[in-house]
Backbone as numpy.savetxt, mean C-alpha at the origin, in Angstrom:
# Nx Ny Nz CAx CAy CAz Cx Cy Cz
-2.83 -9.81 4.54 -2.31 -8.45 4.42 -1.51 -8.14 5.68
-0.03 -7.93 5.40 0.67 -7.17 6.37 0.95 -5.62 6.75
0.90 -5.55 8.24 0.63 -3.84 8.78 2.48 -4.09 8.78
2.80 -2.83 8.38 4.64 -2.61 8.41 4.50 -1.19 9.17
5.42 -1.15 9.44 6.54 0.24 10.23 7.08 0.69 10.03
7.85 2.09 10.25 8.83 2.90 10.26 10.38 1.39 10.60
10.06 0.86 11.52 10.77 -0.01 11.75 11.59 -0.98 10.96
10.19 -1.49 10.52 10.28 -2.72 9.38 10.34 -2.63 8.09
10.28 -1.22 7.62 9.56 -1.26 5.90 10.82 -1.43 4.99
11.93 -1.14 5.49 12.53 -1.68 4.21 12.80 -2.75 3.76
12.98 -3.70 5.08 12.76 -5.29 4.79 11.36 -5.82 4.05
10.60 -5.41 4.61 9.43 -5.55 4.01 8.96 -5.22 2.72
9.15 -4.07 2.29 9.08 -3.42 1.25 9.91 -3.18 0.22
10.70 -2.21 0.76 11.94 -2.31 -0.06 12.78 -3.43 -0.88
12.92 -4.22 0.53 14.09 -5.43 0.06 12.75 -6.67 -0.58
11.80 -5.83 -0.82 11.47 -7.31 -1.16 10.91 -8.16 -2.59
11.16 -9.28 -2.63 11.10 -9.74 -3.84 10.26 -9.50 -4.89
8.74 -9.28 -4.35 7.60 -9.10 -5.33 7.44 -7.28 -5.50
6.94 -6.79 -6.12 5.98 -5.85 -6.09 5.23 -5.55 -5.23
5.23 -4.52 -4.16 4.35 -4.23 -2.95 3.35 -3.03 -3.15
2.21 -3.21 -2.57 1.59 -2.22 -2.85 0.85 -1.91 -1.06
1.92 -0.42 -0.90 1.44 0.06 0.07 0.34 0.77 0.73
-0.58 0.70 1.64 -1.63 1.15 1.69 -1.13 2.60 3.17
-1.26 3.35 2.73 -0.62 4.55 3.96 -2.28 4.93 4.53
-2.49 4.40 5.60 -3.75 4.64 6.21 -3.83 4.89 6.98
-4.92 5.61 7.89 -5.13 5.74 9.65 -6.61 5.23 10.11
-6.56 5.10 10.87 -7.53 4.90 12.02 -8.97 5.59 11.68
-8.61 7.07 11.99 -9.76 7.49 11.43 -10.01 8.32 10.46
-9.89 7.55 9.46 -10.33 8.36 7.90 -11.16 6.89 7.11
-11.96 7.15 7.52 -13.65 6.00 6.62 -13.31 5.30 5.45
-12.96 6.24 4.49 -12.57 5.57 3.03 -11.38 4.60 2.88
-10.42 5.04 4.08 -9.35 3.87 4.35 -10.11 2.24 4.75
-11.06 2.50 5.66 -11.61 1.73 6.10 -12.34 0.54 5.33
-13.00 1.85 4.62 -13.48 1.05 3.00 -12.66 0.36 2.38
-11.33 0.53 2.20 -10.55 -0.30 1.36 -10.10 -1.24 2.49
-10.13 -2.01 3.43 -9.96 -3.11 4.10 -10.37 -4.15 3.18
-11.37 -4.64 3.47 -12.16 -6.01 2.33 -11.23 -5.85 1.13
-11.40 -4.82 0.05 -11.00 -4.55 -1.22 -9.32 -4.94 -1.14
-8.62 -4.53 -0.18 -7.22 -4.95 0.19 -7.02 -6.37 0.60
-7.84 -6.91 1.37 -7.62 -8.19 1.98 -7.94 -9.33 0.71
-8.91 -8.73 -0.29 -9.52 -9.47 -1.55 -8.23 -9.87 -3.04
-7.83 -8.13 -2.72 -6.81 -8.35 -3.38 -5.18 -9.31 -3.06
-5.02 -9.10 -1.92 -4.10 -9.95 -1.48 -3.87 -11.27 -1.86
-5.33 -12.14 -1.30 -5.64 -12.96 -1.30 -5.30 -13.41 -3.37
-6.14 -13.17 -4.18 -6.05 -13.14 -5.21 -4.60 -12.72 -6.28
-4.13 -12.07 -5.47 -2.29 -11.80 -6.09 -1.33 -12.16 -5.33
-1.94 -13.32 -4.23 -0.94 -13.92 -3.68 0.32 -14.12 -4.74
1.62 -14.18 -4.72 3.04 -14.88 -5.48 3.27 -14.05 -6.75
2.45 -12.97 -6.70 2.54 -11.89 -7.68 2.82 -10.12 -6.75
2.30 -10.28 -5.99 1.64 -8.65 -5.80 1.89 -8.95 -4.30
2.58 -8.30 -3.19 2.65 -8.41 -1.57 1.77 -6.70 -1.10
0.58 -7.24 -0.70 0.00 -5.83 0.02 0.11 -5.71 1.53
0.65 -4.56 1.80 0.56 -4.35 2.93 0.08 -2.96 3.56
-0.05 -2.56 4.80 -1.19 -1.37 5.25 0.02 -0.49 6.32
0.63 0.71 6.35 1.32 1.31 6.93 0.40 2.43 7.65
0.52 2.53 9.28 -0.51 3.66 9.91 0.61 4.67 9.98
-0.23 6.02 9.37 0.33 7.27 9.28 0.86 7.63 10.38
-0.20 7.69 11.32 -0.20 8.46 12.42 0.71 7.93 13.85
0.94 6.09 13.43 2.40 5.54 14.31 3.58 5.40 13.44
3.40 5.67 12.13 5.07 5.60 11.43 5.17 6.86 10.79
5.67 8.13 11.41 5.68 9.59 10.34 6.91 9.40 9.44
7.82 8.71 10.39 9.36 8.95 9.72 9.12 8.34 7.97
8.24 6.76 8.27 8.20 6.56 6.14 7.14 7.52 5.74
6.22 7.67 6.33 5.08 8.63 5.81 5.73 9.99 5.40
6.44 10.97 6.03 7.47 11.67 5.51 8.33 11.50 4.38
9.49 10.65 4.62 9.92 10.00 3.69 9.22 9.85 2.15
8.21 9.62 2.30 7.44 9.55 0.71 6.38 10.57 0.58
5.96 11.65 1.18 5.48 12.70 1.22 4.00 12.67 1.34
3.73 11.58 2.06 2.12 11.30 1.49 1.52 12.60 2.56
0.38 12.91 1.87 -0.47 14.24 2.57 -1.73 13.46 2.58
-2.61 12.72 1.86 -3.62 12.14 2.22 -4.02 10.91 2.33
-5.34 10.26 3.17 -5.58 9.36 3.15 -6.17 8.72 2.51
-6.82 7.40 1.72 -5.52 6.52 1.72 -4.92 7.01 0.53
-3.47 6.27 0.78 -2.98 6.79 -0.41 -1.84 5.60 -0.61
-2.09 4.95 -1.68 -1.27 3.86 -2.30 -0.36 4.29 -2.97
1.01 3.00 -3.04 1.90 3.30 -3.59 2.61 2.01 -3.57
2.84 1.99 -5.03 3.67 0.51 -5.43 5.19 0.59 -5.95
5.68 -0.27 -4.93 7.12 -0.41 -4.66 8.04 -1.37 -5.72
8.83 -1.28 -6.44 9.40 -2.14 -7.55 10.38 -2.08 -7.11
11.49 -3.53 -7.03 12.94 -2.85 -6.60 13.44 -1.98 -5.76
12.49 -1.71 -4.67 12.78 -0.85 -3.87 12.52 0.64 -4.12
11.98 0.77 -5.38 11.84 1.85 -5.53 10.15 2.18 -5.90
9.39 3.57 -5.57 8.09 3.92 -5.85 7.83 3.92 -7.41
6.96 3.42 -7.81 6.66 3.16 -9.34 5.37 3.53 -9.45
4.59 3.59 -8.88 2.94 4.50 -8.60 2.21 4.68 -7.62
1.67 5.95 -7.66 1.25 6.45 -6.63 -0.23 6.99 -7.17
-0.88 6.46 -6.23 -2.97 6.49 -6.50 -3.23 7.44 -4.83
-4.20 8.19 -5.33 -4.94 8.36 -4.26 -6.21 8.54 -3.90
-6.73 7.95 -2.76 -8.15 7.57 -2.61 -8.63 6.92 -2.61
-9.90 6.31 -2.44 -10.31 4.87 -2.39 -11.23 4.74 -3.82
-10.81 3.53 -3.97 -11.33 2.79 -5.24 -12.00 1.47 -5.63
-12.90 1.30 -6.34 -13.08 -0.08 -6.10 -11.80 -1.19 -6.73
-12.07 -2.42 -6.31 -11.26 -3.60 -7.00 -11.15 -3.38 -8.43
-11.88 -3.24 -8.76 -11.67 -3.72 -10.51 -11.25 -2.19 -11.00
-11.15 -0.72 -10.63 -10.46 0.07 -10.72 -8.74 -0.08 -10.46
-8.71 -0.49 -9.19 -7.39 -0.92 -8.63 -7.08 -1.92 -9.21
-7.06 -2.79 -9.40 -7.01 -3.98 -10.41 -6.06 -3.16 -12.05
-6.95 -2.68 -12.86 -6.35 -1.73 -13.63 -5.65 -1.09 -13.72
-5.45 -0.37 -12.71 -4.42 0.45 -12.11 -3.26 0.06 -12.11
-3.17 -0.89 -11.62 -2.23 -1.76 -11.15 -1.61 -2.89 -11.97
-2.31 -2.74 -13.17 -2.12 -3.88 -14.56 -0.31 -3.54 -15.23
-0.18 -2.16 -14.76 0.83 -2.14 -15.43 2.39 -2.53 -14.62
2.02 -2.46 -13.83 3.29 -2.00 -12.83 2.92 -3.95 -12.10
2.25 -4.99 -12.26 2.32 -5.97 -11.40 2.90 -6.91 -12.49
């Protein structure tokens, strides 16, 4: 799982080939925390399908702005450069999994 930036995200995200599913998190909010394992699980498992990566709110405002997120965590999957769904909160795998059935 890759951490991206205000810096980096459109290369990363935007421009990029697979389906990304962004994780907009901070430091200290617990349930973000909770989804670590559940993120790193999923990665692992949608390797060449699905690119996850973890954006911190609180060092990148300019994309966090940009896409309006107000809470933590709060996912959002990137198609073509463009947002195609947006979840919020923490969930288990096999929820997210589902979730995510349509849009991967």
């Amino acid at each position: 799982m890759t951490d991206v930036t205000d810096a980096d995200f459109a290369a990363e995200v935007i421009g990029a080939g697979l389906p990304v599913l962004v994780e907009f998190t901070a430091d200290w909010c617990p349930p973000c925390r909770q989804m670590g394992p559940v993120l790193k699980a999923l990665a692992a498992e949608e390797a060449g399908r699905l690119k996850v990566v973890q954006l911190n709110v609180d060092h990148n405002p300019l994309t966090t702005n940009a896409y309006k997120v107000l809470s933590m965590p709060t996912f959002m999957v990137f198609r073509d450069g463009e947002p195609v769904k947006s979840m919020v909160g923490a969930r288990p795998k096999r929820r997210l999994l589902e979730e995510l059935a349509d849009v991967v």
